[in-house]
N, C-alpha and C positions, 0 to 999 in steps of 0.2 A: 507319509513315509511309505507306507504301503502301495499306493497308487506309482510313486517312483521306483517301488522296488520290479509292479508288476508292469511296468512299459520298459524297463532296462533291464530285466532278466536274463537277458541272452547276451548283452552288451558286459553283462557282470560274470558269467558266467564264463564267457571267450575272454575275457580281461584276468580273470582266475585262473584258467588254461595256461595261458600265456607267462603268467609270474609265476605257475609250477614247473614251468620245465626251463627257465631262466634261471631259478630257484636251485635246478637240478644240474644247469650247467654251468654254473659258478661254480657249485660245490664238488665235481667234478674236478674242475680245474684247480682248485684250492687242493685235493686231496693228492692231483694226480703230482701237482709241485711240491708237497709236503715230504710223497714218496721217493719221488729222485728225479726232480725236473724234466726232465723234455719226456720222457716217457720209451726210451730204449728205439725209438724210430730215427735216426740222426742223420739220413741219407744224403739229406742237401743241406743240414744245417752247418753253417761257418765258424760251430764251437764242439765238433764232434770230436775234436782229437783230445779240447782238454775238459770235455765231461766224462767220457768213458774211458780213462787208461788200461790199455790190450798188457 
């Protein structure tokens, strides 16, 4: 175990990297659609008139 951990170290490490900030951008998205969906940008979106009522 030890011999696999010391020849894939960096391989573990960048794979760690990678499911933090995957990690970070789900939960991002989860929180940002919890808030009030699209996020107040609506410029080209084809449901602008019936998320924001002016």
């Amino acid at each position: 175990m030890l011999t696999f951990l010391q020849n894939n170290w960096a391989n573990l490490l960048i794979g760690g990297i990678v499911l933090v900030v995957f990690i970070i951008a789900v939960r991002s998205i989860i929180l940002r659609h919890k808030k009030g969906g699209c996020g107040d940008s609506c410029g080209g979106c084809p449901y602008c008139g019936q998320c924001h009522q002016k």
